[in-house]
C-alpha positions as CSV (number, residue, x, y, z in Angstrom):
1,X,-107.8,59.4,-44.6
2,X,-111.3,61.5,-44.1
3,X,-112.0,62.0,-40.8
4,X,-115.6,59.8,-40.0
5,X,-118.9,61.4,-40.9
6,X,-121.7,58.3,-40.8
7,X,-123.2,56.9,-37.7
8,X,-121.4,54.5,-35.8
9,X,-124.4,51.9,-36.0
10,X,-125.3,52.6,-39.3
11,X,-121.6,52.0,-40.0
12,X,-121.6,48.7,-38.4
13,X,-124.1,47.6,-40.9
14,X,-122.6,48.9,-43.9
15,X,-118.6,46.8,-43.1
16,X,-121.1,43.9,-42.1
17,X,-123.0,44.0,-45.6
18,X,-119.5,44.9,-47.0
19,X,-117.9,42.0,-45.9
20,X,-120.6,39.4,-47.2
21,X,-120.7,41.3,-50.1
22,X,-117.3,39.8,-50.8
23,X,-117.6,36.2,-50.3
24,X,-121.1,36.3,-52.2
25,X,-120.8,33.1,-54.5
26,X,-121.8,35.0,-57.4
27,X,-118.4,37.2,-57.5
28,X,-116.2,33.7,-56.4
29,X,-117.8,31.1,-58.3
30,X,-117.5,32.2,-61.8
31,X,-113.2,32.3,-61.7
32,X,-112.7,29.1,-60.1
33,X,-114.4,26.7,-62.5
34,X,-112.7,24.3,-64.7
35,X,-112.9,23.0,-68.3
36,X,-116.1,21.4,-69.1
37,X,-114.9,17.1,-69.5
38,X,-115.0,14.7,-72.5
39,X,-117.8,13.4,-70.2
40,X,-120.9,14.2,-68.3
41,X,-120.8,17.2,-65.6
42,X,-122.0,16.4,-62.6
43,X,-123.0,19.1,-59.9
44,X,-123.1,17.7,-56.1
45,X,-122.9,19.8,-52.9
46,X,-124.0,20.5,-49.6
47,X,-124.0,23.8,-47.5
48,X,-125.4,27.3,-46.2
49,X,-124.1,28.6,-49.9
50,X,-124.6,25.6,-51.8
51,X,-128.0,26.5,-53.5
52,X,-126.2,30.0,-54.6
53,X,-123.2,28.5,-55.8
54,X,-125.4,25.8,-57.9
55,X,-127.0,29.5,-59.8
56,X,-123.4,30.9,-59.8
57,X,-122.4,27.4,-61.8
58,X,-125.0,27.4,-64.4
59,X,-125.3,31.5,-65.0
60,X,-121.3,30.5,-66.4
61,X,-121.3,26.4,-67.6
62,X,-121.0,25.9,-71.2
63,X,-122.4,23.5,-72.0
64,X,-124.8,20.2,-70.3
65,X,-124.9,19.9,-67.0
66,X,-127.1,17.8,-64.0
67,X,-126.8,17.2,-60.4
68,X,-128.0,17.7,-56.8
69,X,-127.3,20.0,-53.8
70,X,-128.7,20.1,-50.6
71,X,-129.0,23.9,-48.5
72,X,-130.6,24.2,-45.2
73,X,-134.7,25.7,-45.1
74,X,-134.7,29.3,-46.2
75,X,-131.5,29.2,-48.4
76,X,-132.7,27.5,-51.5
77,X,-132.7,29.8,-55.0
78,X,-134.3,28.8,-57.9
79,X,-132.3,26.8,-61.1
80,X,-132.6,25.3,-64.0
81,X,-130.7,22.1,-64.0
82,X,-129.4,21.6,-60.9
83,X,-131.9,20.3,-58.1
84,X,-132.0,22.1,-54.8
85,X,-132.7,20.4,-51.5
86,X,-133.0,22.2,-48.0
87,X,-132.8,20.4,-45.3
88,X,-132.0,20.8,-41.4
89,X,-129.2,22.5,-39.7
90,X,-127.2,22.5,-37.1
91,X,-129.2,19.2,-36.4
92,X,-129.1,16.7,-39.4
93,X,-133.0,15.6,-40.6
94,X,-134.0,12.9,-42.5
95,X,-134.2,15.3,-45.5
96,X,-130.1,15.9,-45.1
97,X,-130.3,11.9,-45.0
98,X,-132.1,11.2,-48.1
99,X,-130.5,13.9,-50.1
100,X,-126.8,12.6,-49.2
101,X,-128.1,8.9,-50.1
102,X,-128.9,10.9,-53.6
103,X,-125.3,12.1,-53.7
104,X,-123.6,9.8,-53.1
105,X,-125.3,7.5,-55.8
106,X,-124.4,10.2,-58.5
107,X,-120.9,10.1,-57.5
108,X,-121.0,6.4,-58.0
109,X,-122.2,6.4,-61.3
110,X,-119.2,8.5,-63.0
111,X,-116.8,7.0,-65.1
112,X,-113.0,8.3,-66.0
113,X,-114.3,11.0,-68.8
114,X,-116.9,12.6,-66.1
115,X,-116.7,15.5,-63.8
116,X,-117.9,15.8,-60.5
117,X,-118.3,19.3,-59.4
118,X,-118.6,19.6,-56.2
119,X,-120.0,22.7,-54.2
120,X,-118.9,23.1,-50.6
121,X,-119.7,25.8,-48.1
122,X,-120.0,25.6,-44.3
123,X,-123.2,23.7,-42.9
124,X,-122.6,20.9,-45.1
125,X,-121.6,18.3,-42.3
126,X,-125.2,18.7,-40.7
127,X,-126.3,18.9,-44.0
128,X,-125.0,15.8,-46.1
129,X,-126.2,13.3,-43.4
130,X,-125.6,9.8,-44.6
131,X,-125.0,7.9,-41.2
132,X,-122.5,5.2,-41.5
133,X,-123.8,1.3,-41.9
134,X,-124.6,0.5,-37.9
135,X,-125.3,4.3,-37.2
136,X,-129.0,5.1,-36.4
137,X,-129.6,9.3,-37.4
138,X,-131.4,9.7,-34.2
139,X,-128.4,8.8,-32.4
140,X,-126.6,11.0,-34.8
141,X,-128.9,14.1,-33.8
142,X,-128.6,13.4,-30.2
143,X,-124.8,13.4,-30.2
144,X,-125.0,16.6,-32.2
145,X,-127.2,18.6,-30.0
146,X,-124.8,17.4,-26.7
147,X,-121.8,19.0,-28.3
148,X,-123.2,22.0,-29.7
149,X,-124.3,22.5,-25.7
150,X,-121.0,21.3,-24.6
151,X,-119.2,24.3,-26.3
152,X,-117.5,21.8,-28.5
153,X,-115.2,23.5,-31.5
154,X,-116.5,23.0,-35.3
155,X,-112.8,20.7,-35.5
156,X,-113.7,17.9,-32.8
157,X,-117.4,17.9,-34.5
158,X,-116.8,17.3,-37.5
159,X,-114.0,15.0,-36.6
160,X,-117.2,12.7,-35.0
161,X,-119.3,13.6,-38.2
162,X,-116.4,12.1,-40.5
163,X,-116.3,9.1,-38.8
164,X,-120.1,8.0,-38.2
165,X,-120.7,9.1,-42.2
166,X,-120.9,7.3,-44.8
167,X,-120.1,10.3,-47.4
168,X,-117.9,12.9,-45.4
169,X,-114.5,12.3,-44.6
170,X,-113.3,11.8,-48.2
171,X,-115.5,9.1,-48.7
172,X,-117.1,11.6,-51.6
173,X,-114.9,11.6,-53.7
174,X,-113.8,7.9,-53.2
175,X,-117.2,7.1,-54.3
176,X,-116.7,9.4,-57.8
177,X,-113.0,7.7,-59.1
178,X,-112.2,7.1,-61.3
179,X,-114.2,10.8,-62.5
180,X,-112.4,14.0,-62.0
181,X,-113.3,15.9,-59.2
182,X,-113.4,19.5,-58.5
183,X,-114.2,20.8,-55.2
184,X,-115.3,24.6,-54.8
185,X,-114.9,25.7,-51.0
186,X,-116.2,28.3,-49.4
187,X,-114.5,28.1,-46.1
188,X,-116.3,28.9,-42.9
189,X,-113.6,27.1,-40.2
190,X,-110.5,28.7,-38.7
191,X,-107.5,28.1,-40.6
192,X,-109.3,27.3,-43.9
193,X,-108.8,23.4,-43.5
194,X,-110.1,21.7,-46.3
195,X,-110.6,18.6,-44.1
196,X,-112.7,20.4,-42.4
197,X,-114.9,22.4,-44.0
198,X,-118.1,20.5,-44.0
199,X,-116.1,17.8,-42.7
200,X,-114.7,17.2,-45.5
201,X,-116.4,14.9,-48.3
202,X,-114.0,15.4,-51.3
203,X,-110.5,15.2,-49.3
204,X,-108.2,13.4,-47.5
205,X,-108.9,12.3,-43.1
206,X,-106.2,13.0,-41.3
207,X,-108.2,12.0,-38.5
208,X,-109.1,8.5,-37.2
209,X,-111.3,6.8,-35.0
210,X,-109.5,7.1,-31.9
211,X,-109.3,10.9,-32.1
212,X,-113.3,10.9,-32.3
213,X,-113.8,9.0,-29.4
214,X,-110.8,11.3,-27.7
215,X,-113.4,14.2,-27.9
216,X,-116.5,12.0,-26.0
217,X,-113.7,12.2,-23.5
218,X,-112.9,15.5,-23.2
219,X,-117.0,16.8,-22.9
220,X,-117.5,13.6,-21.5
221,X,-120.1,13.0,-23.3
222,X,-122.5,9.5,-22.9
223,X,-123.7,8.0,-26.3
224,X,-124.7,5.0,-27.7
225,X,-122.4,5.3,-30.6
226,X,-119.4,5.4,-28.5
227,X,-119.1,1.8,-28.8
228,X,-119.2,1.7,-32.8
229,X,-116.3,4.0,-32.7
230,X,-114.3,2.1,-30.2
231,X,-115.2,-1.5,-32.9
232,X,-115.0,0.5,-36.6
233,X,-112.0,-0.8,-38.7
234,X,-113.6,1.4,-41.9
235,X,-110.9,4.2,-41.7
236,X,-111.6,7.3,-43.5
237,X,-109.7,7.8,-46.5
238,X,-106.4,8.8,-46.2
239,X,-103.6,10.8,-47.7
240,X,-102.5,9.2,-50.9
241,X,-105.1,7.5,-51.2
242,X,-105.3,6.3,-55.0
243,X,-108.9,6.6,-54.9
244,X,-108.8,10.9,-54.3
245,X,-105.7,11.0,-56.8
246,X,-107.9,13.2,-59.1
247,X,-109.5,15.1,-57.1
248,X,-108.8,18.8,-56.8
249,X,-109.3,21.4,-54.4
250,X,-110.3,25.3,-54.9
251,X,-110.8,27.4,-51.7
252,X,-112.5,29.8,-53.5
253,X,-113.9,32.3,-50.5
254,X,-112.3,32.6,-47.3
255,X,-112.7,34.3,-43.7
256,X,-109.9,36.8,-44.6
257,X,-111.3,37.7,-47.5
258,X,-114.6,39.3,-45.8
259,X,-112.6,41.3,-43.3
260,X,-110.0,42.5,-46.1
261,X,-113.0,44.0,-47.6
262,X,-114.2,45.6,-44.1
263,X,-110.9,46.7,-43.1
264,X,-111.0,48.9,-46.6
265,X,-114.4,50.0,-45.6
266,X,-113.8,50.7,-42.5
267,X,-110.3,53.1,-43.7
268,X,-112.6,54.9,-46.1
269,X,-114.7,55.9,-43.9
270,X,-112.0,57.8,-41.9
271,X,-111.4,54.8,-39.3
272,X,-107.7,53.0,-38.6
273,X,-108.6,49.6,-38.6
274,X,-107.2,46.7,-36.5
275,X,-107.6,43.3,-37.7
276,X,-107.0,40.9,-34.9
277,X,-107.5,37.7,-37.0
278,X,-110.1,35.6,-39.3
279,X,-109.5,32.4,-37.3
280,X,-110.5,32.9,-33.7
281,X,-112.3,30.6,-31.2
282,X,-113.1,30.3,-27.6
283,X,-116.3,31.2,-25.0
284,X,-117.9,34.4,-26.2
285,X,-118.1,36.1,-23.3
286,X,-114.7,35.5,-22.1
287,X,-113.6,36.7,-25.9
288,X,-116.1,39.7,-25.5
289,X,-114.0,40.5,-21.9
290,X,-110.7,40.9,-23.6
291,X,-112.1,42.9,-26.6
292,X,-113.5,45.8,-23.9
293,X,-110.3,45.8,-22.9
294,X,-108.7,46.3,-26.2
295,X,-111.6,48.7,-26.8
296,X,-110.1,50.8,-23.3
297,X,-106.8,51.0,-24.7
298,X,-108.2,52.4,-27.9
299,X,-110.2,55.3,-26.4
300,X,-107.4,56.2,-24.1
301,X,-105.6,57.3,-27.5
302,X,-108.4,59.1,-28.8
303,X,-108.3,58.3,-32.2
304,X,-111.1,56.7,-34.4
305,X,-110.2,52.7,-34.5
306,X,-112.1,50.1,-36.2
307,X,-111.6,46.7,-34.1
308,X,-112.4,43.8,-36.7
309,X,-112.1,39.9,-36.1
310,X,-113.2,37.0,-37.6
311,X,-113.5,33.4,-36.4
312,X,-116.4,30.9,-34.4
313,X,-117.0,31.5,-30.8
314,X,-118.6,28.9,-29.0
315,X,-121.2,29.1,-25.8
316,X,-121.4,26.5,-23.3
317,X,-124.9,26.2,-22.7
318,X,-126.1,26.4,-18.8
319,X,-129.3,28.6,-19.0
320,X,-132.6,28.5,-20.6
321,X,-132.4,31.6,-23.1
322,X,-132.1,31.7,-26.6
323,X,-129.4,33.0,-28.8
324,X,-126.1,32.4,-30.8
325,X,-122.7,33.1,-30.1
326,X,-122.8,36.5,-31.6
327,X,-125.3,37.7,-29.5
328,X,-123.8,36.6,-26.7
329,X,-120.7,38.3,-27.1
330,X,-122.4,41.5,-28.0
331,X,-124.0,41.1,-24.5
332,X,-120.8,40.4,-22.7
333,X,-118.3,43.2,-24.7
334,X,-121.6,45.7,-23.2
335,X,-121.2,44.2,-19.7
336,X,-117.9,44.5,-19.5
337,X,-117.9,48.1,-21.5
338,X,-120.4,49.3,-19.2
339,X,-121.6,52.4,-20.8
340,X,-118.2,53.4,-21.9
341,X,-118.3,56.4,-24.6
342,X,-117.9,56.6,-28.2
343,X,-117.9,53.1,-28.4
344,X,-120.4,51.2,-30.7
345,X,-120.3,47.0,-31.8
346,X,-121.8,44.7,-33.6
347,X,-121.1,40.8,-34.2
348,X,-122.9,38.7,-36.9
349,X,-122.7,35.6,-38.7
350,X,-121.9,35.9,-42.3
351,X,-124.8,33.5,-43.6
352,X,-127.4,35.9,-41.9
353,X,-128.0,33.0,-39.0
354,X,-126.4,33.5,-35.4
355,X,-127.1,29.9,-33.9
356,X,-130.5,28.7,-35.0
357,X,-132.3,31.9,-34.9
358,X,-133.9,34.1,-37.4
359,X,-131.3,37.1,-36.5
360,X,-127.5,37.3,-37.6
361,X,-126.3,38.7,-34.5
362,X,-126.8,42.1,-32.6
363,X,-125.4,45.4,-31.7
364,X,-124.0,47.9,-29.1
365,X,-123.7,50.9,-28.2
366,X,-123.0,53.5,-24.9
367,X,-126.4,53.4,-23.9
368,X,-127.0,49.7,-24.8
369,X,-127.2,48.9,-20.7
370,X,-129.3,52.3,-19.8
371,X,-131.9,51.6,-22.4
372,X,-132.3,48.0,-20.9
373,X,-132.6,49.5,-17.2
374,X,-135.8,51.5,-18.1
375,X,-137.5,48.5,-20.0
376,X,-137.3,46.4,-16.8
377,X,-134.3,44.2,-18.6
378,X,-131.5,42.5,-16.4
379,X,-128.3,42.1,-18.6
380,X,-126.7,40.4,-16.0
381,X,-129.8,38.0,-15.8
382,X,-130.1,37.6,-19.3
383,X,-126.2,36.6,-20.3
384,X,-126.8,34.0,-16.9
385,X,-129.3,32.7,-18.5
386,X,-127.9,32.5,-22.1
387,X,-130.8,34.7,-23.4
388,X,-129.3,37.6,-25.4
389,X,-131.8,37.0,-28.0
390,X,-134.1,37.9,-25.8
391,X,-132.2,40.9,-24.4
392,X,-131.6,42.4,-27.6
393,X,-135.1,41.7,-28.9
394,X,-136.5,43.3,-26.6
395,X,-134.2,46.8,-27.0
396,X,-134.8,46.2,-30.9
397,X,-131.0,45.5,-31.4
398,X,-131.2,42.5,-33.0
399,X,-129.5,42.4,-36.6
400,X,-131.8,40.7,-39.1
401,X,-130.4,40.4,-42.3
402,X,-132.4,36.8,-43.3
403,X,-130.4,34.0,-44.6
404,X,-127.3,35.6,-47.0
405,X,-126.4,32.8,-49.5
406,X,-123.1,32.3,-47.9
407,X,-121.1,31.2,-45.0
408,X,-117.3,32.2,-44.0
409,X,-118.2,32.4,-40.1
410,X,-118.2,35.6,-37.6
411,X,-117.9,39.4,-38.2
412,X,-117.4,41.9,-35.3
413,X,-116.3,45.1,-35.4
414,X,-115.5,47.6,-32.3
415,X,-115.7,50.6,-33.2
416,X,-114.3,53.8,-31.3
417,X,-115.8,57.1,-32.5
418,X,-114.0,60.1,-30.2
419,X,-116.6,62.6,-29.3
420,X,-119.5,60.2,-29.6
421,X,-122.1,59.3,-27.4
């Protein structure tokens, strides 16, 4: 192993391009797609990657091919065949609405010789908004904004997305049988569930109704559509289902996958890495608190570490700022590092969007807190007020890589350079 030569920060940036790098849909799409049917092909899909995944499809289809996807603004690519959509996200639009109306009527008009190849990355539940019959979208966007302030986890959203939709939940691919169906994933949840993963339109609900209106409990949450999920009887579909008997599954780019690459990166470049996990979850801040410590016990050795994780943190939202979980917790981990030496961070989402703002995340270094001192900044203040957009932005710290073209969730990396300022 070399001993490290490039700058901490501008080594942050290359394992962070390094990891998207491997879960770009143009290197995962091509090996995971099947024979082309007796039938028609049929392209359908929703998500941060879908638009990218829809070039990756026809750069390597033999043969004719038609279909729809819907991406969120800013993530569209041109194609030839396949029509692109963006619509909004994390809150669905009326765009996401008519586009998943679209969808779903291709998938109905397949019959047994057909294929329906559906593209799936993360951002697809807000994305492939078809509210169920009784379920006004307004009421849909308000229930959506109260749990993303509520801290609620990507799992008990979508598990209230499945069942007020008229397309997610397996209801997809229901809609396509007797056609074959081939779902692509790129997976941007802990644990890789395929149920999921844009909450899940081509598979099997474990789910039900019951366990949706058990999360209104827990964030006691107030909504209107509390009482169509206490009255629904339209169950998701479930497994063995003989509707989803042929449809198939490919997890084609996973969380792991982007911090394998890192890791490798990160040992090249004359670092021992430590991979604490692709799938974790909880508050930022209280996640960034046990990281500095980890970060402690890695200077005290005095070897060069690389501290990688992977996951979704969640904020609960009390303050007035702006900024997504990633900044946050590169706020916190330089609170609670407090200057310490040789340390340097960063923490960015994979699709190049940290929350709903135009920066993937931020990052740290020693004299992260100093710097904000003399400009008059209040870390403290700022974190208090969930504003470490604003903190960083004003330091210039802000990591803006625009949107990527995929999705598999966070990237952080701690690293600890001995001898470093």
């Amino acid at each position: 192993m070399s001993s490290p030569t490039t700058a901490p920060r501008a080594l942050l940036r290359a394992l962070f391009d390094t990891a998207v790098a491997a879960v770009d849909p143009a290197h995962c799409v091509p090996p995971a797609l099947p024979e082309p049917p007796a039938g028609r092909t049929v392209v359908v899909g929703a998500g941060k990657a879908a638009a990218a995944m829809a070039r990756a499809v026809e750069q390597h289809w033999s043969g004719p091919l038609s279909g729809l996807v819907v991406t969120r603004y800013g993530h569209a690519v041109t194609t030839r065949a396949i029509e692109v959509v963006e619509a909004a996200h994390p809150v669905p639009d009326a765009a996401g609405r008519a586009a998943a109306k679209r969808i779903l009527g291709l998938a109905r008009e397949l019959g047994a010789d057909d294929l329906a190849l559906c593209l799936i990355s993360g951002g697809g539940s807000a994305l492939l908004a078809l509210p169920a019959e009784g379920v006004a979208l307004a009421d849909k966007q308000a229930l959506n904004r109260q749990l993303l302030r509520a801290g609620a986890t990507i799992g008990e959203i979508n598990c209230l997305r499945k069942h007020l939709s008229a397309i997610k939940g397996g209801r997809l691919a229901a809609a396509a049988a007797p056609a074959r169906v081939v779902a692509l994933l790129i997976s941007d949840v802990p644990g890789d569930d395929p149920s999921v993963i844009a909450s899940g339109p081509t598979v099997a609900d474990p789910s039900c109704f019951a366990d949706a209106v058990a999360v209104l409990d827990r964030y006691a949450i107030e909504t209107p559509l509390r009482g169509f999920l206490e009255a629904a009887d339209d169950e998701t579909p479930k497994p063995g289902d003989p509707r989803l008997a042929r449809a198939e599954t490919r997890l084609i780019a996973r969380p792991a996958d982007a911090l394998d690459a890192a890791e490798a990166a990160a040992r090249a470049a004359g670092y021992t890495p430590h991979v604490l996990g692709d799938s974790l979850e909880g508050e930022a801040r209280e996640a960034a608190t046990e990281h500095a410590e980890l970060a402690r016990q890695a200077v005290a050795s005095g070897r060069a570490a690389a501290i990688i994780s992977g996951g979704e943190f969640t904020v609960t939202i009390k303050g007035a700022g702006r900024g997504g979980p990633n900044a946050e917790y590169a706020l916190a981990l330089a609170l609670a590092l407090d200057g310490l030496a040789g340390v340097h961070a960063i923490a960015c989402d994979t699709d190049g969007i940290d929350g709903s703002e135009d920066n993937a995340g931020a990052v740290i270094g020693p004299e992260t807190l100093t710097r904000a001192a003399a400009l008059g900044v209040d870390a403290r203040a700022r974190l208090a007020d969930n504003d470490a957009y604003g903190f960083f932005e004003a330091l210039g710290d802000l990591v803006v890589s625009g949107p990527t073209l995929t999705n598999v969730n966070d990237f952080r990396c701690i690293l600890i350079s001995p001898g470093t300022a």
